[in-house]
N, CA, C and O atoms as a DFTB+ gen file, in Angstrom:
640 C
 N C O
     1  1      42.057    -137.825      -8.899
     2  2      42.142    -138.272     -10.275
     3  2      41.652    -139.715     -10.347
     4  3      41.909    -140.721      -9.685
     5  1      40.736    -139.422     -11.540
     6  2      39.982    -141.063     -11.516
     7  2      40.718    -141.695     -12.585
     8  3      40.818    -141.168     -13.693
     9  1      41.405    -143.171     -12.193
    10  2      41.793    -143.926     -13.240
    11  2      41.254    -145.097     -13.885
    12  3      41.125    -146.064     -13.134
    13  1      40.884    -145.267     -15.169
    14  2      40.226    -146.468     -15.860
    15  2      40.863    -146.735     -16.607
    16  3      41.466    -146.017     -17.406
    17  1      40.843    -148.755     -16.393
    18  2      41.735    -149.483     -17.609
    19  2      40.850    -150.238     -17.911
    20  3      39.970    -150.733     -17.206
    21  1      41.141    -150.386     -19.374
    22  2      40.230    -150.976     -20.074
    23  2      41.079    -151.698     -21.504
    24  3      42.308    -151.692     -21.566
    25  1      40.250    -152.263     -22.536
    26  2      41.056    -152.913     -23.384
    27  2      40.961    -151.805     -24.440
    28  3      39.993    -151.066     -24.622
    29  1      41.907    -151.811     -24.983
    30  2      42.169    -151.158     -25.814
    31  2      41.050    -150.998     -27.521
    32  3      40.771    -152.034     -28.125
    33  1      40.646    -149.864     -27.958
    34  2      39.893    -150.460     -29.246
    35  2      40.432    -149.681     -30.538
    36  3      40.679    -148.491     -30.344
    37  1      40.622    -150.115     -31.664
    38  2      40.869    -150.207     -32.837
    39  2      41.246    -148.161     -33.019
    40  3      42.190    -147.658     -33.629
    41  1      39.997    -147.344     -32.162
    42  2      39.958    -146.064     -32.701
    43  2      41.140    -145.177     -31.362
    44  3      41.241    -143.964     -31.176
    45  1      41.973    -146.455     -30.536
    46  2      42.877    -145.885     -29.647
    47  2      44.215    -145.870     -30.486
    48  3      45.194    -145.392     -29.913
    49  1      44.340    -146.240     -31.504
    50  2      45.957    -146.642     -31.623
    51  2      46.959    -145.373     -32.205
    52  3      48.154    -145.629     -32.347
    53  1      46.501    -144.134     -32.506
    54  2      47.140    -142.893     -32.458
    55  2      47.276    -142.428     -30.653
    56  3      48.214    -141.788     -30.178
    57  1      46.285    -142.861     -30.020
    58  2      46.814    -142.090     -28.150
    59  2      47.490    -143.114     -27.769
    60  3      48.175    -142.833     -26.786
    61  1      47.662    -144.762     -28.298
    62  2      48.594    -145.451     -27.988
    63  2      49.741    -145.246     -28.273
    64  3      50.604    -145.626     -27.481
    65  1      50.140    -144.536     -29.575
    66  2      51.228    -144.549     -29.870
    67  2      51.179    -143.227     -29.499
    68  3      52.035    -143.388     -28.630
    69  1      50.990    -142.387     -29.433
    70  2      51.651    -141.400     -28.340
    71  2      51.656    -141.548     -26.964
    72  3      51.844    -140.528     -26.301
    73  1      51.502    -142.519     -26.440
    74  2      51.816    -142.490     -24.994
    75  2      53.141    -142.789     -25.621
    76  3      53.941    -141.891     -25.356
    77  1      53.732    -143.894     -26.481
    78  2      55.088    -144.666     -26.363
    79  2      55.903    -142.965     -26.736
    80  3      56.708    -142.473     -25.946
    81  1      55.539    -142.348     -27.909
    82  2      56.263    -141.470     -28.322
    83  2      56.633    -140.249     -27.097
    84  3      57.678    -139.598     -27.111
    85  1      55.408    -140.085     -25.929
    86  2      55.658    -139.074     -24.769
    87  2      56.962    -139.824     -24.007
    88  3      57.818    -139.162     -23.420
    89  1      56.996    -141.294     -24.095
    90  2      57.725    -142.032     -23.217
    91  2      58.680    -142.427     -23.054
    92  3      59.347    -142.474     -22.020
    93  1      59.030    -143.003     -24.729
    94  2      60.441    -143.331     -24.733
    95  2      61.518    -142.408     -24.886
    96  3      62.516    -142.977     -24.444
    97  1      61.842    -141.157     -25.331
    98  2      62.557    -140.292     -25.476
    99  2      63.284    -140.303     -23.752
   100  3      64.349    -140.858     -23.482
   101  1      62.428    -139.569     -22.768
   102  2      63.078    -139.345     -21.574
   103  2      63.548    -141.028     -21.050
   104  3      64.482    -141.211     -20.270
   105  1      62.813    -142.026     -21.570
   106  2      62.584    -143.625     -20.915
   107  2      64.131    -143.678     -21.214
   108  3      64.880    -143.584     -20.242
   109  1      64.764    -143.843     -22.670
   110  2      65.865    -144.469     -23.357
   111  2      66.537    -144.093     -23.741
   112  3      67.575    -144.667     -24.070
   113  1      66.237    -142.761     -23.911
   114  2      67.399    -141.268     -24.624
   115  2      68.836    -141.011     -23.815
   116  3      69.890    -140.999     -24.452
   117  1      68.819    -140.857     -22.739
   118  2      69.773    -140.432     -21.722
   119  2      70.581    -141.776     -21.824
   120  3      71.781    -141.532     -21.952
   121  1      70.284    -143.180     -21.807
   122  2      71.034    -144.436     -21.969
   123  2      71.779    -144.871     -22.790
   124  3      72.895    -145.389     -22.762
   125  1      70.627    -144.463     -24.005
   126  2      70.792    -145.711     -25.096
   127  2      71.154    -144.351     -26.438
   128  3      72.270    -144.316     -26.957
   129  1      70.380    -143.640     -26.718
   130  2      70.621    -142.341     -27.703
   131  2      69.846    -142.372     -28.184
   132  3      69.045    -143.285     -27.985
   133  1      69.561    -141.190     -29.302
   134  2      68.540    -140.601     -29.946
   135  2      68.315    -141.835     -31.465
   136  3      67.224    -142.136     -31.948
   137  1      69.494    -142.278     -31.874
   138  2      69.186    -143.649     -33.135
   139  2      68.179    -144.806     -32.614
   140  3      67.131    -145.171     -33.147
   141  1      68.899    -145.372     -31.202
   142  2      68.218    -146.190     -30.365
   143  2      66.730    -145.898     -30.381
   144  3      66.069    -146.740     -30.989
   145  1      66.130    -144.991     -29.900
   146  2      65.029    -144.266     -29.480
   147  2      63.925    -144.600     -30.510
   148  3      62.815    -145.132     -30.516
   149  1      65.046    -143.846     -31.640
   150  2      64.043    -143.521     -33.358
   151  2      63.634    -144.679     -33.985
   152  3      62.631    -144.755     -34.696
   153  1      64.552    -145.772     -33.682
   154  2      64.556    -147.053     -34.587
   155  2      63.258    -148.049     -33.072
   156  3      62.611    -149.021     -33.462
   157  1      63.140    -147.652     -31.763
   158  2      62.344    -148.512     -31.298
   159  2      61.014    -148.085     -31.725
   160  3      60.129    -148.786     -32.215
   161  1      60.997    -146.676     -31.435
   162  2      59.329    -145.873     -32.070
   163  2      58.768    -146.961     -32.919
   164  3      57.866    -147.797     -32.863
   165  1      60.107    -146.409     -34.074
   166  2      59.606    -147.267     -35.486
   167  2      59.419    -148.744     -35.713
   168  3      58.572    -149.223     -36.467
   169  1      59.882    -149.104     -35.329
   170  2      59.908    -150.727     -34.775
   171  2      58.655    -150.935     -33.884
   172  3      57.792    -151.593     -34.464
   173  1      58.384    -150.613     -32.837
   174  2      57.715    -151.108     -31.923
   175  2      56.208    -150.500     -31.616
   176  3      55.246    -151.020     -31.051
   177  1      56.393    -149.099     -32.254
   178  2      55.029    -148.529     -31.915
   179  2      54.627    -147.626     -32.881
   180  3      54.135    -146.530     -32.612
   181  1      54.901    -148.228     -34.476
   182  2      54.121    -147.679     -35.883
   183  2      52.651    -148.446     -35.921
   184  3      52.272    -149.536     -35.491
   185  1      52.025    -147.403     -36.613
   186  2      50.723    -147.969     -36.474
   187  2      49.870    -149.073     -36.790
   188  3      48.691    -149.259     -36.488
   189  1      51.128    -150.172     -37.828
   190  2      50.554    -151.740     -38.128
   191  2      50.916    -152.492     -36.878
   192  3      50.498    -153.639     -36.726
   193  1      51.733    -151.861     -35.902
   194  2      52.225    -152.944     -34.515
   195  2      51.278    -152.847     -33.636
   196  3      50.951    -153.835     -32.978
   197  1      50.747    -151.778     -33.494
   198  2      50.241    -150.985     -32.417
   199  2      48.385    -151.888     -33.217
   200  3      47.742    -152.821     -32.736
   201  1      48.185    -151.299     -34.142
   202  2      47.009    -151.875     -34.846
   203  2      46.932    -153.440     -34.534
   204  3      46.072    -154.094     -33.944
   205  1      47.489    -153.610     -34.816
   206  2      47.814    -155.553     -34.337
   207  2      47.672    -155.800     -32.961
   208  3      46.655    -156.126     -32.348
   209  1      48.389    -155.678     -32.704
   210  2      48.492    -156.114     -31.012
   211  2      47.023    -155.528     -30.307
   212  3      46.428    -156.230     -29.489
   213  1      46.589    -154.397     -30.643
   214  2      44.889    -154.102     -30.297
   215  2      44.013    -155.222     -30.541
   216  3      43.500    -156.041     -29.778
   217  1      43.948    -155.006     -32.204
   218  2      42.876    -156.084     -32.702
   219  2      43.171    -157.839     -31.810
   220  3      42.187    -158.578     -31.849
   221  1      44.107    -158.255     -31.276
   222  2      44.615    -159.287     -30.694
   223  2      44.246    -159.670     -29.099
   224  3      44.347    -160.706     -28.441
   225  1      43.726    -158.200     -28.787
   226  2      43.333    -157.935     -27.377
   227  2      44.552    -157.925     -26.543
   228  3      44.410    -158.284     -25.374
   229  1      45.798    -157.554     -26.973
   230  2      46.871    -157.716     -25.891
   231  2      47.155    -156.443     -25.136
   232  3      47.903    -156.456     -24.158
   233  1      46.422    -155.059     -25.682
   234  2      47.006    -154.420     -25.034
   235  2      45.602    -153.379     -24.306
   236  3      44.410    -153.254     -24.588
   237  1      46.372    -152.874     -23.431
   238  2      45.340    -151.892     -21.815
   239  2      45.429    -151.003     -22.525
   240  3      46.026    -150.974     -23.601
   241  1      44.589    -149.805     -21.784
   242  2      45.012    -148.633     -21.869
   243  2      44.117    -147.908     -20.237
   244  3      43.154    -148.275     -19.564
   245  1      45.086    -146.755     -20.172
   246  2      44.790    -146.272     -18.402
   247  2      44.064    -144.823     -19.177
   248  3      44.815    -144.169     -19.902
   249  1      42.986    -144.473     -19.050
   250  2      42.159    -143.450     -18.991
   251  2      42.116    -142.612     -17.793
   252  3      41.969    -143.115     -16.679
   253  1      42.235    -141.391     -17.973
   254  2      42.214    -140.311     -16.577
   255  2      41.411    -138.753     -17.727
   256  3      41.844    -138.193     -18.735
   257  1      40.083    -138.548     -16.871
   258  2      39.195    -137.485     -18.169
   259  2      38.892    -138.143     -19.451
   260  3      38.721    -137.395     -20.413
   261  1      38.802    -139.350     -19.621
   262  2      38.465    -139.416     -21.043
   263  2      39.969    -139.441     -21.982
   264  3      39.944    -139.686     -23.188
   265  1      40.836    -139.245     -21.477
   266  2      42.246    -139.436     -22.168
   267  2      42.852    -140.464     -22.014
   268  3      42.571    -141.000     -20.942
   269  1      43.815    -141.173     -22.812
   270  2      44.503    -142.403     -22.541
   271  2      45.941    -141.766     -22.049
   272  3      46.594    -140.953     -22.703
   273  1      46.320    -142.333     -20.689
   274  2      47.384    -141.776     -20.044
   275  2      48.378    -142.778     -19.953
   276  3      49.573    -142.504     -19.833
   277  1      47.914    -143.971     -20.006
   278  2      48.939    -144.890     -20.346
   279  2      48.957    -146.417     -20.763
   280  3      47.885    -146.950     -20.477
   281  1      49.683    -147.101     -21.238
   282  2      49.110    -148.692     -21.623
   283  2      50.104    -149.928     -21.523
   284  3      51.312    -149.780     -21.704
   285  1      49.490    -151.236     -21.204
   286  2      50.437    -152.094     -20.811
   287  2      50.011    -152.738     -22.736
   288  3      49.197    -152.354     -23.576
   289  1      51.021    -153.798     -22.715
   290  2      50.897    -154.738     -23.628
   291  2      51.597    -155.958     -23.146
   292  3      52.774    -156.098     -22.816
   293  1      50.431    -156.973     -23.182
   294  2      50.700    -158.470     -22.397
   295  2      50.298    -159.639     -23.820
   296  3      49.711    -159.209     -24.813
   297  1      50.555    -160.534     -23.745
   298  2      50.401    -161.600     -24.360
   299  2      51.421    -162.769     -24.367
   300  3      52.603    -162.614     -24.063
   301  1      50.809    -164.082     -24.780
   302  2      51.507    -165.479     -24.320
   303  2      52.979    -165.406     -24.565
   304  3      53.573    -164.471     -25.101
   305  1      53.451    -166.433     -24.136
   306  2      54.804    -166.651     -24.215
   307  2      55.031    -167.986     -23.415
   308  3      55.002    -168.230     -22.209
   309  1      55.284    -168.809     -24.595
   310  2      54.746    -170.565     -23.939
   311  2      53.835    -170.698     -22.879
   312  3      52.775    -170.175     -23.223
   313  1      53.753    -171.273     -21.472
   314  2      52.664    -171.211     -20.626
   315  2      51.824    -169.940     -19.822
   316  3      50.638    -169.785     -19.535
   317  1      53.239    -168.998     -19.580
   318  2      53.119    -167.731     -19.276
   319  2      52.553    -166.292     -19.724
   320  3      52.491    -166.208     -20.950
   321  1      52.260    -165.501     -19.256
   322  2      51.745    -163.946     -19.987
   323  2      53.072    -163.415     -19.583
   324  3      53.894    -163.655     -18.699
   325  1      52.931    -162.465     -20.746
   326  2      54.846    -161.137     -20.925
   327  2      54.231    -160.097     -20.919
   328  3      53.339    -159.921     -21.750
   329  1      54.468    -159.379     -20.217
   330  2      54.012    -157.667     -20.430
   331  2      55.247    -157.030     -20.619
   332  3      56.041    -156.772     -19.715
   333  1      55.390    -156.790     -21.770
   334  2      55.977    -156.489     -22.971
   335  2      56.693    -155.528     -23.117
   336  3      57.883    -155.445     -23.423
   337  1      55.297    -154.149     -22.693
   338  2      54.980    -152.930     -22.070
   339  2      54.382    -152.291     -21.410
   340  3      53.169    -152.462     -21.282
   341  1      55.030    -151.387     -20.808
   342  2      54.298    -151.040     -19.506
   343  2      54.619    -148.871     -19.410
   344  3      55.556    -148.516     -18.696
   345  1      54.026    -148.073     -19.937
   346  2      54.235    -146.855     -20.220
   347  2      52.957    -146.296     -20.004
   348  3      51.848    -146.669     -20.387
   349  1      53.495    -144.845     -18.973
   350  2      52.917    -143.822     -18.422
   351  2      53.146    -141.901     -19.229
   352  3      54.173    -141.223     -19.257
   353  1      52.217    -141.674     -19.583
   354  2      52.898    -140.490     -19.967
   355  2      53.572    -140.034     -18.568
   356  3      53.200    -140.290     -17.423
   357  1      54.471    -139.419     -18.934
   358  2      55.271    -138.162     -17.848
   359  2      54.509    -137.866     -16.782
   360  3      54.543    -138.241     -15.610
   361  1      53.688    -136.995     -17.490
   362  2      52.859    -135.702     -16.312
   363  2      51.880    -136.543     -15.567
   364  3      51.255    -136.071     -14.617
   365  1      51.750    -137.572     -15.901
   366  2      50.614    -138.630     -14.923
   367  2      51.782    -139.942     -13.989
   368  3      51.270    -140.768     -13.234
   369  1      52.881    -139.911     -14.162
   370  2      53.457    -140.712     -13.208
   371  2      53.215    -140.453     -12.048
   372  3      52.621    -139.441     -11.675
   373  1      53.790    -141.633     -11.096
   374  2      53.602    -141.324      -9.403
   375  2      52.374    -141.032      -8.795
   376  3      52.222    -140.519      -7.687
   377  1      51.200    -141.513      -9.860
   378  2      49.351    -141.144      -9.504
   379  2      48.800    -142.528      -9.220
   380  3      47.623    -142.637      -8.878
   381  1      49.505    -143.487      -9.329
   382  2      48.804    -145.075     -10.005
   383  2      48.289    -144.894     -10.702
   384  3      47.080    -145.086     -10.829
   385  1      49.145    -144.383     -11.527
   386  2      48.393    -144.924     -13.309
   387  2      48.996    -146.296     -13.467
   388  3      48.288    -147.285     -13.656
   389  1      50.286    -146.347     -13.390
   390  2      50.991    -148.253     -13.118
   391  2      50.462    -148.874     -12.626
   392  3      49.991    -149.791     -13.300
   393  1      50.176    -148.861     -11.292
   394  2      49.796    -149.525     -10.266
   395  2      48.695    -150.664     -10.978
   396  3      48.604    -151.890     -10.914
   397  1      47.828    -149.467     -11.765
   398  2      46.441    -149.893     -12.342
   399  2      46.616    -150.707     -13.564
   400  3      46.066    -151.756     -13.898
   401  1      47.415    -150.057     -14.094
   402  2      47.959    -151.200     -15.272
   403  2      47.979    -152.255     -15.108
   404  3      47.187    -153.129     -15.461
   405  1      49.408    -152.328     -14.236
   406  2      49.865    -153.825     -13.912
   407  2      48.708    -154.511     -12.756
   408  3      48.727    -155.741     -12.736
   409  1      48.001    -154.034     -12.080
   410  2      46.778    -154.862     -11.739
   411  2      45.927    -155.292     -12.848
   412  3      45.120    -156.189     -12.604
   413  1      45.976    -154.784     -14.069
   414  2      44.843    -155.147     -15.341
   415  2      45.369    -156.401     -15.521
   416  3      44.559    -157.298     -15.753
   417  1      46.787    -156.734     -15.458
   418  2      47.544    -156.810     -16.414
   419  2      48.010    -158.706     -15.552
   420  3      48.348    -159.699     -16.196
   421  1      47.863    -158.623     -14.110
   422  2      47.282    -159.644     -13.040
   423  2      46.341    -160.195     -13.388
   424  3      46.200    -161.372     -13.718
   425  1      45.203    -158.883     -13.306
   426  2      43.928    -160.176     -13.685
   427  2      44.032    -160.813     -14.405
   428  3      43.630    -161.974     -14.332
   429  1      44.756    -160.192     -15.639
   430  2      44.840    -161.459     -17.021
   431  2      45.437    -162.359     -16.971
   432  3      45.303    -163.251     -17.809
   433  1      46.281    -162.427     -15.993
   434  2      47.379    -163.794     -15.876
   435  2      46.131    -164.715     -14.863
   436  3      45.699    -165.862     -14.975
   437  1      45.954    -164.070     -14.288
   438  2      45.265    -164.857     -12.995
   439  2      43.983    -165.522     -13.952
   440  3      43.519    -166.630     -13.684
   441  1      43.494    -164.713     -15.070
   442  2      41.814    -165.408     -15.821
   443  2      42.957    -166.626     -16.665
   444  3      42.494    -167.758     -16.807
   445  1      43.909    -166.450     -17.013
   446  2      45.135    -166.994     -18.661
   447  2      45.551    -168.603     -17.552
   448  3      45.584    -169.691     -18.127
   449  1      45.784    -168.536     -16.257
   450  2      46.341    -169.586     -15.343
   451  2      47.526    -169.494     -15.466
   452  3      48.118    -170.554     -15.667
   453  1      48.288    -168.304     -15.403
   454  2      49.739    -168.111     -16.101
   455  2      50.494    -167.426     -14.980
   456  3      49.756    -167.017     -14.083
   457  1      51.464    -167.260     -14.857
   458  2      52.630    -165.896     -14.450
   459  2      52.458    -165.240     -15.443
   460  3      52.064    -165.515     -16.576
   461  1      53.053    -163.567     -14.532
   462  2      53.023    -162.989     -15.415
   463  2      54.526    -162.226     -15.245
   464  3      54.893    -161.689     -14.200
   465  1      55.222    -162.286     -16.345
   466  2      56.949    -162.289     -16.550
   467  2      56.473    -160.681     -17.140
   468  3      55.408    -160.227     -17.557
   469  1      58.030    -160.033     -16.908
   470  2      58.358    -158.981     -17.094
   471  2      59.764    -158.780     -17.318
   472  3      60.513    -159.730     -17.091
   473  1      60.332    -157.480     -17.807
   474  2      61.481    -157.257     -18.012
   475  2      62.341    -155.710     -18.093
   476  3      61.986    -154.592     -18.467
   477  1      63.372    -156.143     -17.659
   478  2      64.046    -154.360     -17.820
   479  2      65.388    -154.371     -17.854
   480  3      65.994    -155.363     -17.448
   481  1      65.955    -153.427     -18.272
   482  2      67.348    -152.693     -18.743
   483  2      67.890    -153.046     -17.143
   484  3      67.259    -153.085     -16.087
   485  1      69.376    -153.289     -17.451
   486  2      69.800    -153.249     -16.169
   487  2      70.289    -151.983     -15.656
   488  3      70.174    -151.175     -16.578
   489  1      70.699    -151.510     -14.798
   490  2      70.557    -150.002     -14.108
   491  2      70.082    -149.278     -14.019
   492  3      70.452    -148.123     -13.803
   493  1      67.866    -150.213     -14.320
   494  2      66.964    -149.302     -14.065
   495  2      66.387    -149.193     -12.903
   496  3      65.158    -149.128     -12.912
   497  1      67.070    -149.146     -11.657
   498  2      67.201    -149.437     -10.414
   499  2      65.383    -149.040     -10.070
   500  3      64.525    -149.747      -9.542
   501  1      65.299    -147.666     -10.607
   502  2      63.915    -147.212     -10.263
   503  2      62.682    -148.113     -10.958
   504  3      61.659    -148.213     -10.279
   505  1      62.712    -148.792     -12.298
   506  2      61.485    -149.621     -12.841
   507  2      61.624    -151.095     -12.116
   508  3      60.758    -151.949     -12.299
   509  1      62.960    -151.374     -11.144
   510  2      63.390    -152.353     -10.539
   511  2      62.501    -152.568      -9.019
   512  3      61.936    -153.533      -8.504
   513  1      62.708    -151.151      -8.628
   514  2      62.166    -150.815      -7.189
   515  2      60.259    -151.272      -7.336
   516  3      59.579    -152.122      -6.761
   517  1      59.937    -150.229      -8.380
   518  2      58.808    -150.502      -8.808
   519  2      57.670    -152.032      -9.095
   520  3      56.504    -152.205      -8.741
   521  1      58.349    -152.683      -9.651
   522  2      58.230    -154.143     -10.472
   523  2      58.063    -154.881      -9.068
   524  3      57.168    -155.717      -8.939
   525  1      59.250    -154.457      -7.617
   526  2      59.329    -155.360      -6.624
   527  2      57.912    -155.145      -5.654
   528  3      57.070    -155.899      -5.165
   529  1      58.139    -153.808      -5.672
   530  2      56.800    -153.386      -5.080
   531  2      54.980    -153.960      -5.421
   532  3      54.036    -154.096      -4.643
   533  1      55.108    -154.217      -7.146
   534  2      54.003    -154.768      -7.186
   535  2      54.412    -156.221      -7.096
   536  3      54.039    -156.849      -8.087
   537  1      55.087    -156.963      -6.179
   538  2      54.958    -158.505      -5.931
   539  2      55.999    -159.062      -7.454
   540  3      55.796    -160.258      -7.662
   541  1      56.622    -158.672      -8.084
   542  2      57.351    -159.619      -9.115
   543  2      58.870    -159.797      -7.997
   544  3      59.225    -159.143      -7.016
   545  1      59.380    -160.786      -8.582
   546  2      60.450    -161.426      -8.400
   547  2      61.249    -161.853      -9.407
   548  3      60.813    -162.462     -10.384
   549  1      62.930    -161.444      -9.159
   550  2      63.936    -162.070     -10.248
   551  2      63.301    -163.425     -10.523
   552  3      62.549    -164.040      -9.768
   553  1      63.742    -163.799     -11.767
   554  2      63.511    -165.268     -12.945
   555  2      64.344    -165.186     -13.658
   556  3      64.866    -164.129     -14.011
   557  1      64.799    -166.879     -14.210
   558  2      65.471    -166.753     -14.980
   559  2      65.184    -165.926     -16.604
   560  3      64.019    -165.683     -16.921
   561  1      65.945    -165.674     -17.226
   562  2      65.365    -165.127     -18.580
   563  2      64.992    -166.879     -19.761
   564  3      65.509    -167.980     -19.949
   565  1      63.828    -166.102     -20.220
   566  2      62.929    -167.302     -21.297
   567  2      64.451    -167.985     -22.336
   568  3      64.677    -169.107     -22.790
   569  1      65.248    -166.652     -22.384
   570  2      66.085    -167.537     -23.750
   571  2      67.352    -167.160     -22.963
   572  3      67.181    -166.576     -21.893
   573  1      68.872    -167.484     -23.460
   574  2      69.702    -167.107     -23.117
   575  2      70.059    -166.189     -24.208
   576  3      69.482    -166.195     -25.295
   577  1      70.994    -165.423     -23.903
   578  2      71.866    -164.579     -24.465
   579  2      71.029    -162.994     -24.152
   580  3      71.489    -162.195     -24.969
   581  1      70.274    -162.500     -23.507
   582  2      69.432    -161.247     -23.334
   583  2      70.502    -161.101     -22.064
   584  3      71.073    -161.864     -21.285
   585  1      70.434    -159.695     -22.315
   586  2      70.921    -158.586     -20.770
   587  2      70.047    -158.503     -20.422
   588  3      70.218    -158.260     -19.227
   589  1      68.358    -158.547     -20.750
   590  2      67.373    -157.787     -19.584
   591  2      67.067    -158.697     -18.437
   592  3      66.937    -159.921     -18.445
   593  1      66.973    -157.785     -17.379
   594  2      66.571    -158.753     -16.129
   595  2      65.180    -158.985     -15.926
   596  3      64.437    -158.026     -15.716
   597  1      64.600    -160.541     -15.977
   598  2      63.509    -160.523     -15.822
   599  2      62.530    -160.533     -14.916
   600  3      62.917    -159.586     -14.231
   601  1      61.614    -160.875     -14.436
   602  2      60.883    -160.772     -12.961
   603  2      59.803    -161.531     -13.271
   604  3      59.433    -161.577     -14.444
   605  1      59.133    -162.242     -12.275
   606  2      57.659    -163.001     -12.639
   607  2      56.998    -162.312     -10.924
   608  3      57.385    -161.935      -9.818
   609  1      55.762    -162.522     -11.762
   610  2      54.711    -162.246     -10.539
   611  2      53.567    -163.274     -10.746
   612  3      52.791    -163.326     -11.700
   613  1      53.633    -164.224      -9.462
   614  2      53.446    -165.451      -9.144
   615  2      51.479    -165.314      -9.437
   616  3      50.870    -164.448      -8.809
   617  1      50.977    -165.932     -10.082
   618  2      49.407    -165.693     -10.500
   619  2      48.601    -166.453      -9.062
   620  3      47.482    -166.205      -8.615
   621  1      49.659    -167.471      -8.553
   622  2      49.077    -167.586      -7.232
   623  2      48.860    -166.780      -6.055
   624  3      48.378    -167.069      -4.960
   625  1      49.272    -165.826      -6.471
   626  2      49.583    -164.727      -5.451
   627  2      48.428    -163.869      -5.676
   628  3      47.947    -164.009      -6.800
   629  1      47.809    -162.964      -4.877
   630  2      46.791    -161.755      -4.380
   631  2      47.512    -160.331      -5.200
   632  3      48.483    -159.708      -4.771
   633  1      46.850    -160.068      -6.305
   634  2      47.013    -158.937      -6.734
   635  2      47.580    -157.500      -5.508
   636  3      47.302    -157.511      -4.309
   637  1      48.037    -156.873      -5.902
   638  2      47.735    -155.825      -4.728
   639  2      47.248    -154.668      -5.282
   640  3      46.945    -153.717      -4.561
């Protein structure tokens, strides 16, 4: 399976927002519940957010056949890059479709002169394992009062 990331364009933002919609259900459902779930969709990945953040250049997308299989979304955050998001459909996990992402998602910190910070739910032991594997490390969090645990991956550092 061949994977390509690329930037996202204006005529992706219906396979963008269905990657989030393949994703978050199994991602947040079992945790958080089905209100949780409905209100992030809507919040986070209706088609003026999703439209925006394209036209802005912040967000990837991972191609496998000509399909979009999955997409990061990065952009500033005082000196640093945040990847925001980071979603695989289902049936393409465990292929490096991530892998490829979050290498897109490097270079940009590494072209930006930035870290690149990340974040997750706590007792997501498995997006934890993951995150360590591609080179991030615990950080403090940007603001106080957040539960998510954050991670930076040092732009001085060698992609892997």
């Amino acid at each position: 399976m061949t994977i390509r990331v690329r930037l996202a364009l204006p005529e992706d933002v219906h396979a963008v927002r269905f990657v989030g919609h393949a994703t978050w259900p199994a991602t947040y459902g079992p945790e958080m519940g089905a209100e949780y779930v409905l209100a992030g969709l809507d919040n986070y990945w209706n088609s003026d957010a999703i439209t925006d953040a394209i036209q802005r250049g912040c967000i990837d997308v991972a191609e496998s056949a000509d399909v979009i299989v999955g997409m990061t979304h990065v952009e500033e955050l005082g000196p640093d890059l945040v990847m925001w998001k980071l979603y695989v459909v289902p049936d393409q996990q465990h292929q490096g479709t991530g892998h490829a992402l979050v290498g897109s998602a490097k270079v940009r910190a590494v072209a930006h002169g930035s870290d690149l910070l990340t974040e997750y739910e706590p007792g997501n032991e498995r997006v934890r394992g993951f995150y360590e594997r591609e080179g991030f490390d615990a950080t403090p969090a940007p603001w106080p009062g957040t539960d998510a645990i954050w991670l930076r991956w040092r732009s001085g550092t060698v992609p892997h």
